[in-house]
C-alpha positions in Angstrom: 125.3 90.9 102.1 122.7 87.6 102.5 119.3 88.2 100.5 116.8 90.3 102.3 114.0 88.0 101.1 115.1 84.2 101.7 112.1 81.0 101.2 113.5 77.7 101.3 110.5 74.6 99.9 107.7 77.1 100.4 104.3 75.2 101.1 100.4 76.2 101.6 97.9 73.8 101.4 93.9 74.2 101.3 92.8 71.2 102.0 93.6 68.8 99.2 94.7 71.5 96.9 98.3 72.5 97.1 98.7 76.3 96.2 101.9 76.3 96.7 104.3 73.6 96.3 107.8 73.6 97.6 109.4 76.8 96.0 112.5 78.3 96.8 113.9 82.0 95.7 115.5 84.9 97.0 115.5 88.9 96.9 118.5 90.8 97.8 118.6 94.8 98.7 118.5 96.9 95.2 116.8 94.4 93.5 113.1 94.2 92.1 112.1 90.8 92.0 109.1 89.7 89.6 106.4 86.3 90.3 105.2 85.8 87.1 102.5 83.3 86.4 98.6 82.7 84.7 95.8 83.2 87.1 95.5 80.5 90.3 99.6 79.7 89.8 100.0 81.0 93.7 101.7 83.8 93.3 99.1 86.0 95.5 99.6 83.1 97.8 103.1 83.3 98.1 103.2 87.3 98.5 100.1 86.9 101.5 102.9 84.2 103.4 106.2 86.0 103.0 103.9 89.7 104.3 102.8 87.5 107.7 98.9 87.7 106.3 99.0 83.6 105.8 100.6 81.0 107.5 102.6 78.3 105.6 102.1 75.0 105.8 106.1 74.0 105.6 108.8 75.8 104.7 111.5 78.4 106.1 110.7 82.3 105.3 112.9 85.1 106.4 112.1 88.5 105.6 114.1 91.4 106.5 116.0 89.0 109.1 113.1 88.0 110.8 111.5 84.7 110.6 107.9 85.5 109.1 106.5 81.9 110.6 107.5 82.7 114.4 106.9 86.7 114.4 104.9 88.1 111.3 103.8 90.8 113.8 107.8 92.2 113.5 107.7 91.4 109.8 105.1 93.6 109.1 106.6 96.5 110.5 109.5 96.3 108.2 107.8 95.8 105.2 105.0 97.8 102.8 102.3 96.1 100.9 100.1 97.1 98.4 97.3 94.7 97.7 95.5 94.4 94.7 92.3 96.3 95.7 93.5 98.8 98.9 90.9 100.1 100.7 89.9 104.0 101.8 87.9 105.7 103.6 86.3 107.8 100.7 85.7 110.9 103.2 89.0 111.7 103.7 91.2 113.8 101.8 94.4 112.6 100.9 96.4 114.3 103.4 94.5 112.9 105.9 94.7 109.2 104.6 98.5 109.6 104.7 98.7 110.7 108.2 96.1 108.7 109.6 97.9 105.1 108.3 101.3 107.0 109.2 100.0 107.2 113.0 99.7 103.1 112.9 103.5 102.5 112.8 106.2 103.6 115.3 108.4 104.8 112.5 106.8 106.8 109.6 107.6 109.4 106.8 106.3 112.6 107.3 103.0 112.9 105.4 104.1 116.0 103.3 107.1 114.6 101.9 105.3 111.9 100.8 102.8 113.5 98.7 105.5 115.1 97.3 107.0 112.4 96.1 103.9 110.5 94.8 103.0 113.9 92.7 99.8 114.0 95.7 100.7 117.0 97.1 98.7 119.0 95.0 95.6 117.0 95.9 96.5 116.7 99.1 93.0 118.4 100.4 90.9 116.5 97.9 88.5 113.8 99.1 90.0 110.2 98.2 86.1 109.5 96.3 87.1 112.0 94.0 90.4 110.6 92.9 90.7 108.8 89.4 92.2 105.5 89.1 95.7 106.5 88.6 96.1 109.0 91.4 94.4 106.0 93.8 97.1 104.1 93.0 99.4 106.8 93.5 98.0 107.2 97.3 98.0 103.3 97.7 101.7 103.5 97.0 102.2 106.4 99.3 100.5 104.5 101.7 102.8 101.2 101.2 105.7 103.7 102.1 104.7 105.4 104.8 106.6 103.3 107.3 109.7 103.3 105.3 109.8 100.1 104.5 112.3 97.6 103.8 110.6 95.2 101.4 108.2 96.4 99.2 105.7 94.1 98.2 103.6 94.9 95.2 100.1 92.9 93.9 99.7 94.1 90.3 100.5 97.7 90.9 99.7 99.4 87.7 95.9 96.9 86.8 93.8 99.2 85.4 96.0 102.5 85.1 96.3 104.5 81.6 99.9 104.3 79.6 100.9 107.4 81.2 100.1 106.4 84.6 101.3 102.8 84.8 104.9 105.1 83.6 104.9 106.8 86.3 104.2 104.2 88.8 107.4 102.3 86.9 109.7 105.6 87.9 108.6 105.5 91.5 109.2 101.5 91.6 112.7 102.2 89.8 113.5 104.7 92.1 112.9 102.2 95.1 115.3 100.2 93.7 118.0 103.1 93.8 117.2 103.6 97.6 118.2 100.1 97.7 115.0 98.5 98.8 114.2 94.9 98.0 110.9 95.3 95.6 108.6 92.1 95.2 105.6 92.3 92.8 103.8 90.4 90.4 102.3 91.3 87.1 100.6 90.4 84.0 102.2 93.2 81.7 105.5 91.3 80.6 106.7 95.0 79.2 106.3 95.9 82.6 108.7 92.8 84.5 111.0 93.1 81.3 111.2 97.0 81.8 111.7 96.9 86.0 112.6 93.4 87.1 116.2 92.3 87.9 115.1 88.7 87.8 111.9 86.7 87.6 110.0 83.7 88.7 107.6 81.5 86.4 105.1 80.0 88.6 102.7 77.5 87.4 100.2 75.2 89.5 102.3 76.7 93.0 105.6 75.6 91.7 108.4 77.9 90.0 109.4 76.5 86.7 112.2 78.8 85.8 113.6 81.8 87.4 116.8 83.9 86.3 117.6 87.3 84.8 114.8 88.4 82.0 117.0 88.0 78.9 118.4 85.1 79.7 114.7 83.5 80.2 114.5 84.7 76.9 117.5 83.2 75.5 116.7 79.8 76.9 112.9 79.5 76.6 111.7 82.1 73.9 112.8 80.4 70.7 113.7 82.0 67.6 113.4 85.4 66.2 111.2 86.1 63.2 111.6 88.5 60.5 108.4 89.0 58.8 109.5 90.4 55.1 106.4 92.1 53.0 106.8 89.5 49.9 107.3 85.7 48.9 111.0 84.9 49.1 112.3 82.5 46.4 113.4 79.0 48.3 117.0 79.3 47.0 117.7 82.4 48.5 116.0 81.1 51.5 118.7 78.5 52.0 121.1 81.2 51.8 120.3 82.9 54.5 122.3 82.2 58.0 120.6 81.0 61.3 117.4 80.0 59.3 115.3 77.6 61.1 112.3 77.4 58.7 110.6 79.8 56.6 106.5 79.9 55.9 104.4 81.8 53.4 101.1 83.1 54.2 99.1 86.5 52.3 101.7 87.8 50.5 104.3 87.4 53.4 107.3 85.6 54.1 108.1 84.6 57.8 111.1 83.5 58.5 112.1 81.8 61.6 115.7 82.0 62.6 118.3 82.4 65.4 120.5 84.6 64.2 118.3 87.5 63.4 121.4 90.5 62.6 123.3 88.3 60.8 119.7 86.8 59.0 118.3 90.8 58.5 121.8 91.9 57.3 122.3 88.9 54.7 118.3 89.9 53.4 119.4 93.5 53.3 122.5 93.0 50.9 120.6 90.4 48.6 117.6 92.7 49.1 118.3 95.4 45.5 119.6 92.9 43.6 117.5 89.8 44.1 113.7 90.1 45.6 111.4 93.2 45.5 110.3 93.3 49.3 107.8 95.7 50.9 109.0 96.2 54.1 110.5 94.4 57.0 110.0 93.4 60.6 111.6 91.6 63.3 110.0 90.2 66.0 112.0 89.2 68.7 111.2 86.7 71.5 109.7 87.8 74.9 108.7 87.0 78.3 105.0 85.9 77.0 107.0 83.4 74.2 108.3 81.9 77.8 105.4 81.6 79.5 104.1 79.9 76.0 107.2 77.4 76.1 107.1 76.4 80.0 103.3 76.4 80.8 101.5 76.4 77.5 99.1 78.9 79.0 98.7 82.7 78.2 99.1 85.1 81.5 95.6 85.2 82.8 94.3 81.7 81.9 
């Protein structure tokens, strides 16, 4: 099967700035598909064009089999979206919120098996004021599925919410990807797009400098692994070790740089009685953030 999400040299202009500059990806069915990027790289941008709520300025976008340019009006009722701030009526209880948005599309999910789903359906007569943070989100996902969407397109869907609720948000986004739905978010919390996204885009000043499956990101831009060891290696045993790139000493530490971190941990381990009297050991291995580092020389929300 083709993708379910399909941009081809994606541009929006605002005046002389260019948000967006010419970017290409696609999202197939069963797939959750990260934009990763600091603040003002365009990824809100790119989200508001492929959900119909902005109109390129060049480009080809299909979503769901529809071109989004010459009908957004059939794209959007194919797809869900949940925006970074959603918007209630505080008034209404939960229940009511559900069905009311659920009356705005020909085909919906009935309201009770929603809240069911979303854990809601114990709070389904409480007034949406009184909600904390995490169960708001929960209703703004309920919300984002009440037609049955598609494409699910996600702005920052866990901002704000405690451990415990951004993990359950992360089971009801996996389990969107089990239904088979195409899932499109973006996100600062690089344990979150490591932990749900099949493959990601980096996105800096509107254009996507690297896109691929998570690890192999990793592999290519994160550099080497580091095994922090609690005590000052000797220099000759040092040059023993395999996959060693460098090796620095700073309060009482040794840091060693390497790319072969097993075969570098288990070579320290057997020379470890014998040889050096060492503390403790850790190993810090490369991540999405060391990418973002490498390509854009920015942290996440610069």
């Amino acid at each position: 099967m083709g993708p379910v999400v399909e941009v081809r040299d994606l541009v929006k202009r605002y005046g002389e700035v260019v948000a967006v500059a010419g970017i290409s990806l696609e999202v197939h069915a069963g797939e959750v598909f990260g934009l990763l990027g600091p603040n003002g790289a365009g990824k809100t941008t790119t989200l508001e064009i492929l959900e119909g709520l902005r109109r390129p300025d060049g480009g080809t976008i299909r979503v769901a089999g529809v071109d989004v340019r010459r009908d957004p009006q059939a794209v959007k009722a194919r797809i869900g979206v949940q925006l970074q701030q959603a918007g209630f009526f505080p008034r209404l209880t939960v229940g009511e919120t559900v069905r009311l948005f659920a009356s705005f599309h020909r085909r919906s999910v009935a309201a009770d098996v929603l809240l069911q789903r979303l854990g809601l359906a114990e709070r389904s007569r409480t007034l949406v004021e009184d909600l904390s943070g995490g169960l708001r989100q929960r209703l703004s996902l309920a919300l984002t599925l009440v037609n049955d969407p598609e494409v699910v397109f996600l702005d920052e869907p866990t901002t704000g919410l405690d451990p415990q609720a951004r993990r359950h948000v992360w089971g009801i986004i996996e389990g969107l990807r089990g239904e088979g739905r195409a899932v499109v978010l973006t996100t600062h919390f690089m344990e979150e797009a490591q932990r749900l996204c099949d493959r990601v885009a980096v996105l800096d000043h509107g254009r996507i400098l690297a896109q691929g499956i998570p690890h192999e990101l990793i592999q290519a831009y994160g550099g080497s692994s580091t095994l922090v060891i609690g005590g000052e290696l000797p220099d000759e045993l040092v040059r023993e070790l395999p996959g060693v790139q460098a090796a620095v000493r700073r309060n009482g530490e040794t840091w060693v740089h390497t790319l072969l971190p097993l075969e570098t941990l288990h070579a320290l381990v057997e020379t470890r009685t014998g040889r050096i009297a060492c503390g403790y050991l850790h190993l810090h291995q490369p991540t999405l953030e060391d990418v973002f580092l490498t390509l854009t020389g920015r942290r996440l929300r610069e």
